[in-house]
PDBQT receptor file of N, H, CA, C and O in Angstrom, charges set to zero:
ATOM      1  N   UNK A   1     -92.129 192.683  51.611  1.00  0.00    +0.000 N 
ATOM      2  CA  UNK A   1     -91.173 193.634  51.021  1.00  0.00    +0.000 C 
ATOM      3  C   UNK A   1     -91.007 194.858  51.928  1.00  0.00    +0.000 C 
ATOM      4  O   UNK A   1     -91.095 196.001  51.481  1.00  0.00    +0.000 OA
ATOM      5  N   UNK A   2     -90.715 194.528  53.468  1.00  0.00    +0.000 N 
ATOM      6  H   UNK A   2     -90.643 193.599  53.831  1.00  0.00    +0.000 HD
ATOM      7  CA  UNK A   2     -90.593 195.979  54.077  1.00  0.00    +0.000 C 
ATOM      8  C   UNK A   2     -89.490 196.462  53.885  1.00  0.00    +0.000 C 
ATOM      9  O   UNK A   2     -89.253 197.545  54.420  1.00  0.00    +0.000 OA
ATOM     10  N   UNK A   3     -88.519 195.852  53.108  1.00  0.00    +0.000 N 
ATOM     11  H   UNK A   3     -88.711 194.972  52.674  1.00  0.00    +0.000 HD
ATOM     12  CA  UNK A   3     -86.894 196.080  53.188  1.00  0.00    +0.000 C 
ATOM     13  C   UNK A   3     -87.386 197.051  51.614  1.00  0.00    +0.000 C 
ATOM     14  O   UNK A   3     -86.285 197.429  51.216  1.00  0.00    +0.000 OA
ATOM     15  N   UNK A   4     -88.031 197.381  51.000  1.00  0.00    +0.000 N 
ATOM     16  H   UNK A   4     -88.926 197.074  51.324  1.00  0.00    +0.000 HD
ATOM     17  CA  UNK A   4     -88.181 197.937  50.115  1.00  0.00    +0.000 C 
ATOM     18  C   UNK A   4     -88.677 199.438  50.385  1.00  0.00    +0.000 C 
ATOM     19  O   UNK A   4     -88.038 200.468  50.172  1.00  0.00    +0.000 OA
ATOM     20  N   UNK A   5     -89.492 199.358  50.713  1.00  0.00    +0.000 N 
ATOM     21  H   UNK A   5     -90.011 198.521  50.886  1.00  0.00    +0.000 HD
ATOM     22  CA  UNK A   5     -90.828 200.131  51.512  1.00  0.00    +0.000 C 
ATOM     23  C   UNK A   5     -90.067 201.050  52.111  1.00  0.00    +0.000 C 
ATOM     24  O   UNK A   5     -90.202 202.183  51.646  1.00  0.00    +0.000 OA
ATOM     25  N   UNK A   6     -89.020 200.885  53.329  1.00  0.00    +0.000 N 
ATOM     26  H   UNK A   6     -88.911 199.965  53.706  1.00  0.00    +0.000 HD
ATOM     27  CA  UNK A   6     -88.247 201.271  53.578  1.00  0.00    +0.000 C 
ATOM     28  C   UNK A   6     -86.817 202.328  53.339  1.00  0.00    +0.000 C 
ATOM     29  O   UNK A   6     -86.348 203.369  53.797  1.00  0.00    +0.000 OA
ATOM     30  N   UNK A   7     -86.517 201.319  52.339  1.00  0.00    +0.000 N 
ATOM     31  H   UNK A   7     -86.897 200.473  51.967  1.00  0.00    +0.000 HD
ATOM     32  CA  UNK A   7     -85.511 202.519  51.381  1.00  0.00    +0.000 C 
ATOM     33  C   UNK A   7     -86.655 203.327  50.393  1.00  0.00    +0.000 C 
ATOM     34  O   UNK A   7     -86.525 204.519  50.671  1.00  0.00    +0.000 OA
ATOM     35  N   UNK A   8     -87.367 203.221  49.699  1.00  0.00    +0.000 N 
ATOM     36  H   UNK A   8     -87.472 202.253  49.473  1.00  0.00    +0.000 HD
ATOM     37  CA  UNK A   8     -88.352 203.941  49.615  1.00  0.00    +0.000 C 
ATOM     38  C   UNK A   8     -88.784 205.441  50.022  1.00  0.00    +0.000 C 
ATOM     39  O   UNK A   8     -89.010 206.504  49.443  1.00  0.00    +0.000 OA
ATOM     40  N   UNK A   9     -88.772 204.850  51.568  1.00  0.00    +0.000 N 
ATOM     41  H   UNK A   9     -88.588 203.987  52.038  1.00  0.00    +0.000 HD
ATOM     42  CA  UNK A   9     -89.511 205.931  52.608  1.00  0.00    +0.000 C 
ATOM     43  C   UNK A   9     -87.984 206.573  52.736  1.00  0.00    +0.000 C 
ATOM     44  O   UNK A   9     -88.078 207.506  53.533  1.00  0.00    +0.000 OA
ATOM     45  N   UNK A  10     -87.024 206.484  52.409  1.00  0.00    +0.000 N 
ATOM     46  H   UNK A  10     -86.948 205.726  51.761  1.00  0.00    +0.000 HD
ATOM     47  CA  UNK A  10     -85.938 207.195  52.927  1.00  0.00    +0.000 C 
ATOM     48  C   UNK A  10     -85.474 207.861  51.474  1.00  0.00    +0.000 C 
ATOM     49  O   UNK A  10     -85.618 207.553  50.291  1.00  0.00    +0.000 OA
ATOM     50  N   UNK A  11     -84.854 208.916  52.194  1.00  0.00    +0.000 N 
ATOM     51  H   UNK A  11     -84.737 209.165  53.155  1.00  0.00    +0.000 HD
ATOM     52  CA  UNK A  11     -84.815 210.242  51.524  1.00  0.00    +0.000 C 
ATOM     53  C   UNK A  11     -83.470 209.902  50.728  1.00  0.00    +0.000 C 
ATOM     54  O   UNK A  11     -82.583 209.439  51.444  1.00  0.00    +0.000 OA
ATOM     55  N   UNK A  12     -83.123 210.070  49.192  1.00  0.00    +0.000 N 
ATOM     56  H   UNK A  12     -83.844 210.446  48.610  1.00  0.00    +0.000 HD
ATOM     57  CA  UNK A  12     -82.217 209.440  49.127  1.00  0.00    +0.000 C 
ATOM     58  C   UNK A  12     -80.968 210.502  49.081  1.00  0.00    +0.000 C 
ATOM     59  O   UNK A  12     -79.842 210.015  48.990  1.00  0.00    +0.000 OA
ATOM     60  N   UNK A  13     -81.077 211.614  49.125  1.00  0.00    +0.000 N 
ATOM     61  H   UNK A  13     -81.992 212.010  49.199  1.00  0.00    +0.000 HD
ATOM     62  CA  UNK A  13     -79.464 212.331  50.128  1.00  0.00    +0.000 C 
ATOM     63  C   UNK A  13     -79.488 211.722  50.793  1.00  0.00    +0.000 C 
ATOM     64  O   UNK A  13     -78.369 211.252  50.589  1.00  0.00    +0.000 OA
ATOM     65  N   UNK A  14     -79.996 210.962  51.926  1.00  0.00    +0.000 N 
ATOM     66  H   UNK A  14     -80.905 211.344  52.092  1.00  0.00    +0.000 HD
ATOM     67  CA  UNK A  14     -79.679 210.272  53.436  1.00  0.00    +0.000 C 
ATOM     68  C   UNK A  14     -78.526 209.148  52.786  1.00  0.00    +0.000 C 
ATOM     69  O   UNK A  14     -77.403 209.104  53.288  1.00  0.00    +0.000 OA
ATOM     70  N   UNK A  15     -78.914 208.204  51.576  1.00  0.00    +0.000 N 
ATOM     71  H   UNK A  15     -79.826 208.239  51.168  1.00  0.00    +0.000 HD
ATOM     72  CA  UNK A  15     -78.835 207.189  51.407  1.00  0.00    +0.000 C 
ATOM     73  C   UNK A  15     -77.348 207.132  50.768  1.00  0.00    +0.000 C 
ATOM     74  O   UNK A  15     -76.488 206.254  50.840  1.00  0.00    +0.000 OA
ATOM     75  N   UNK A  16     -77.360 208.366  50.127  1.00  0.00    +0.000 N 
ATOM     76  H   UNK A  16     -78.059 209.078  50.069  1.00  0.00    +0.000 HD
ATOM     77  CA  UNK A  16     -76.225 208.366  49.531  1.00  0.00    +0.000 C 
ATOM     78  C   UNK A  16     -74.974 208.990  50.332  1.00  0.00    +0.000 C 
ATOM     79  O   UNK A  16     -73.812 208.849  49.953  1.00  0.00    +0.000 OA
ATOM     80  N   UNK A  17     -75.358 209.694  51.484  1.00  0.00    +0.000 N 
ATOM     81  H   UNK A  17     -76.302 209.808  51.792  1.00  0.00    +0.000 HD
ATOM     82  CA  UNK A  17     -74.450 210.282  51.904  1.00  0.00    +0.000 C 
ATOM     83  C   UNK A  17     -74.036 208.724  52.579  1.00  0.00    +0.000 C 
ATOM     84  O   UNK A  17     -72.927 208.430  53.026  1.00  0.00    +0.000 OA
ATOM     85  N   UNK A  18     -74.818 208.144  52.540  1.00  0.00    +0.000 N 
ATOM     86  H   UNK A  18     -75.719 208.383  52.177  1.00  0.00    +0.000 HD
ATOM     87  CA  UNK A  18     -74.081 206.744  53.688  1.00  0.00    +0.000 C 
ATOM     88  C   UNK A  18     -73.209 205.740  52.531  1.00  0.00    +0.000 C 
ATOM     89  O   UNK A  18     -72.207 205.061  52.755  1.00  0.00    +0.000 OA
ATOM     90  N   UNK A  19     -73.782 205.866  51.544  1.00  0.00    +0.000 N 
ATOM     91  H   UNK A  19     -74.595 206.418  51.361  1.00  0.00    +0.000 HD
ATOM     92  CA  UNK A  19     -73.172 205.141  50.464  1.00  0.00    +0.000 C 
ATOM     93  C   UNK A  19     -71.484 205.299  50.087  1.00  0.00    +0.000 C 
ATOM     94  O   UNK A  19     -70.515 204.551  50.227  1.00  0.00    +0.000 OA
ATOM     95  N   UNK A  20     -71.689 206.748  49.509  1.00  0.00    +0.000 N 
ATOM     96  H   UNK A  20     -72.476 207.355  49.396  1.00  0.00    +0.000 HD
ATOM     97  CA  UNK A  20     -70.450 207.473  48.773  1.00  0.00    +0.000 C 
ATOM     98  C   UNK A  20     -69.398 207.178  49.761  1.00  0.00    +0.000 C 
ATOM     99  O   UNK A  20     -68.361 206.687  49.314  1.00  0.00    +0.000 OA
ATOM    100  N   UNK A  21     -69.530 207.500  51.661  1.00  0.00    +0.000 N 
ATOM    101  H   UNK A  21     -70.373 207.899  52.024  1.00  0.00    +0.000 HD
ATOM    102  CA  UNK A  21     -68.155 207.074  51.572  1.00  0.00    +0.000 C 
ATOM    103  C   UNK A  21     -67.491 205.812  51.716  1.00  0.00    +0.000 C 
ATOM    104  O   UNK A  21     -66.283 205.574  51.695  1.00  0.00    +0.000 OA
ATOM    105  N   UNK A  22     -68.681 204.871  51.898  1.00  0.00    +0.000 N 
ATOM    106  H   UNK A  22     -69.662 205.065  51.915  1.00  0.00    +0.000 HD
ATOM    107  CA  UNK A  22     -68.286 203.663  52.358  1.00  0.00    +0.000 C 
ATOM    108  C   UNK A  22     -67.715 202.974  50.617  1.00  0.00    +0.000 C 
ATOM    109  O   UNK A  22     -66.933 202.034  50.479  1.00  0.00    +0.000 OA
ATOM    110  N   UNK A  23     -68.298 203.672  49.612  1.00  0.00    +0.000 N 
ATOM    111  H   UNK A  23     -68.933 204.436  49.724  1.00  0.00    +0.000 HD
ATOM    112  CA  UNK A  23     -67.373 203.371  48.283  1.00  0.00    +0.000 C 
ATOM    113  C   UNK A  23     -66.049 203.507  47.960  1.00  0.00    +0.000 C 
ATOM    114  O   UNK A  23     -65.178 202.929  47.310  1.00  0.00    +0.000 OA
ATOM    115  N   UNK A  24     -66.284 204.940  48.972  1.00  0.00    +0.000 N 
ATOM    116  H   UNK A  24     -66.992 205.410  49.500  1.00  0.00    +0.000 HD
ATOM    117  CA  UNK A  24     -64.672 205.500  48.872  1.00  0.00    +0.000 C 
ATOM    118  C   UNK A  24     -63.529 205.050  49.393  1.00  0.00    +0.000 C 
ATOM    119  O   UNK A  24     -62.363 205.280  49.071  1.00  0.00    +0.000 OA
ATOM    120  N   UNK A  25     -64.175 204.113  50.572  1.00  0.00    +0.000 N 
ATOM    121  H   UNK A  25     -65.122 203.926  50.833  1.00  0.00    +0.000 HD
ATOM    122  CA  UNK A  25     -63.454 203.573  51.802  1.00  0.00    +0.000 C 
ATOM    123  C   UNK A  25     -62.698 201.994  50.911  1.00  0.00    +0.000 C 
ATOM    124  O   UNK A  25     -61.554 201.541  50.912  1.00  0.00    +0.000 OA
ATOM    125  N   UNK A  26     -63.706 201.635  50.384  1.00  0.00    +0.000 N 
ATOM    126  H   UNK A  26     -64.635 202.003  50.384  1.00  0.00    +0.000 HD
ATOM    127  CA  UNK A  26     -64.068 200.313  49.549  1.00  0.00    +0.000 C 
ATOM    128  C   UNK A  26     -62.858 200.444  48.471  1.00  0.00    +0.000 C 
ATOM    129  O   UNK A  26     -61.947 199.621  48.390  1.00  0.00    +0.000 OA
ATOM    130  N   UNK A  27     -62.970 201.475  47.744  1.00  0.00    +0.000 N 
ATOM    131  H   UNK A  27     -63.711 202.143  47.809  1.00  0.00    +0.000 HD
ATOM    132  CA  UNK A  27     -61.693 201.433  46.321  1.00  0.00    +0.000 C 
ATOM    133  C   UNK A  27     -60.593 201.884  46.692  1.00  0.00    +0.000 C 
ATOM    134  O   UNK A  27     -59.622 201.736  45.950  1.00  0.00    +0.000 OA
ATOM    135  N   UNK A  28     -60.454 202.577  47.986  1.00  0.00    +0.000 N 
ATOM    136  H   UNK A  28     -61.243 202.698  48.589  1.00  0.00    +0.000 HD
ATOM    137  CA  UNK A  28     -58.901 203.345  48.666  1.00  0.00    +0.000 C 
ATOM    138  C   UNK A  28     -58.313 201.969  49.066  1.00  0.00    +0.000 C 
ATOM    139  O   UNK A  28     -57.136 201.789  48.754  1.00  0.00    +0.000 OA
ATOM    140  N   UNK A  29     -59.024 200.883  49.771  1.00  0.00    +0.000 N 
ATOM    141  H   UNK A  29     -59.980 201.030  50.024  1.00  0.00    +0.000 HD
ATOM    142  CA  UNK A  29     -58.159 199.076  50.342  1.00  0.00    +0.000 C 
ATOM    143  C   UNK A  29     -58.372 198.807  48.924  1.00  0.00    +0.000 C 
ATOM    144  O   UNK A  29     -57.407 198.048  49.007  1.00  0.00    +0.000 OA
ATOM    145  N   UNK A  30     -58.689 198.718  47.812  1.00  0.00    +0.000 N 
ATOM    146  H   UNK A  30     -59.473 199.335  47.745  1.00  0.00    +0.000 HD
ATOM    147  CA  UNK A  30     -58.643 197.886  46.597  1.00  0.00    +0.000 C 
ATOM    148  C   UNK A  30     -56.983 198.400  46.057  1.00  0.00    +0.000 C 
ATOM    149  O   UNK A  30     -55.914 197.909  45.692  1.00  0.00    +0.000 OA
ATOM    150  N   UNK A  31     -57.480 199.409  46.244  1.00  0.00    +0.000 N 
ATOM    151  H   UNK A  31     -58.348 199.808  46.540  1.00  0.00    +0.000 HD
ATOM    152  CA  UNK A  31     -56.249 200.283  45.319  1.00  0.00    +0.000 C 
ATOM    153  C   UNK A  31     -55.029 200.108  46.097  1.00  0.00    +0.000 C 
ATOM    154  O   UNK A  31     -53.970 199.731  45.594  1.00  0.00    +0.000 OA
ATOM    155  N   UNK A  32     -55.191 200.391  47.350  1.00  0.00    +0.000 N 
ATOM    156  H   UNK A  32     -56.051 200.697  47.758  1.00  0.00    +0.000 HD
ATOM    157  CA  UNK A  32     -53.558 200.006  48.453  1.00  0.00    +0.000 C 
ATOM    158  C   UNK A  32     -53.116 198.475  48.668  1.00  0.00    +0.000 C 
ATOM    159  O   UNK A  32     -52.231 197.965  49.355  1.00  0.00    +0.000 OA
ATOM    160  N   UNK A  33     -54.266 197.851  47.647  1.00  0.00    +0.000 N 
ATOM    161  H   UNK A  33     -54.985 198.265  47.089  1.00  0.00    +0.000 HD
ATOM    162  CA  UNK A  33     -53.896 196.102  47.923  1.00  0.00    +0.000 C 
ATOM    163  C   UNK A  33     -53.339 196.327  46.757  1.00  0.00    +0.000 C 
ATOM    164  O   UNK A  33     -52.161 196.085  47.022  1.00  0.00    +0.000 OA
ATOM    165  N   UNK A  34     -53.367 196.601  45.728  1.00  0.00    +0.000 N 
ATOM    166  H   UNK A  34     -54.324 196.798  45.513  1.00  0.00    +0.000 HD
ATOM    167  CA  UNK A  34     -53.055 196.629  44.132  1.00  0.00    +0.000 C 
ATOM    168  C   UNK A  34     -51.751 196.852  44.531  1.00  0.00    +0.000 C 
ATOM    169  O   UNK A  34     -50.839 196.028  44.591  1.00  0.00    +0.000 OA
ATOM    170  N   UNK A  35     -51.730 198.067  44.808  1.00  0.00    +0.000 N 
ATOM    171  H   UNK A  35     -52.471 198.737  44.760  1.00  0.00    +0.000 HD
ATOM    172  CA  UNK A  35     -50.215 198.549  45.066  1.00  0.00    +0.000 C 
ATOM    173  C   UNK A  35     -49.178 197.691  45.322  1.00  0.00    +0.000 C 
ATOM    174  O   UNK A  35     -48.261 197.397  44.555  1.00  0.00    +0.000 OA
ATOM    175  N   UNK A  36     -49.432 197.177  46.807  1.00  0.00    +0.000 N 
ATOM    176  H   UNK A  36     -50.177 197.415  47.430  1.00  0.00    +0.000 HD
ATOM    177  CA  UNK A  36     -48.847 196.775  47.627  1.00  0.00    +0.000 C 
ATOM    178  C   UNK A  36     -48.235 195.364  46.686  1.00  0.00    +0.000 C 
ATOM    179  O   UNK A  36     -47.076 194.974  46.822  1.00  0.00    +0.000 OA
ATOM    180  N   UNK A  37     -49.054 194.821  45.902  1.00  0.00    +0.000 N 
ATOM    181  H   UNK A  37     -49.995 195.138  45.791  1.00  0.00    +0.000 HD
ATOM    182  CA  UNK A  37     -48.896 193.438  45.604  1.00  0.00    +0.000 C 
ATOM    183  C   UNK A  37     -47.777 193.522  44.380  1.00  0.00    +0.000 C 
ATOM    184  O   UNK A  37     -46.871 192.709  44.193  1.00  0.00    +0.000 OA
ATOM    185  N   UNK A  38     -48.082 194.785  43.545  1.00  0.00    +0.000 N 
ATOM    186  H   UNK A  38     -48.817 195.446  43.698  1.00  0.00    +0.000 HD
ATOM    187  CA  UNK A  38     -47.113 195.490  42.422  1.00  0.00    +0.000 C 
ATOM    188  C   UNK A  38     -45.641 195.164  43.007  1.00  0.00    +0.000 C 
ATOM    189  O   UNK A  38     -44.782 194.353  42.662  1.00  0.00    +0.000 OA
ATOM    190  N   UNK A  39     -45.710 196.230  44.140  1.00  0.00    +0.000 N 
ATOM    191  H   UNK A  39     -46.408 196.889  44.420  1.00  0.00    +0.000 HD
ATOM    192  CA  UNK A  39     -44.342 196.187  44.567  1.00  0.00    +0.000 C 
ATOM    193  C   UNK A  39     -43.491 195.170  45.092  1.00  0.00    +0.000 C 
ATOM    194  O   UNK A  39     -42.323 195.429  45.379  1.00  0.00    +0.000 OA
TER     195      UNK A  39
């Protein structure tokens, strides 16, 4: 379980700052596919 241990040992501001935008990145192509397919 070093893949655990790991996030663990990491600080989780680090984790989230890497998270949040790649979510953001993630629902902005969901949402411009939605669109796109509407129209």
């Amino acid at each position: 379980m070093v893949l655990h241990v790991n996030l663990k040992s990491m600080p989780m501001s680090q984790t989230w700052s890497y998270t949040i935008p790649h979510l953001e990145i993630l629902c902005h192509d969901i949402f411009l596919d939605s669109i796109i397919q509407l129209s």
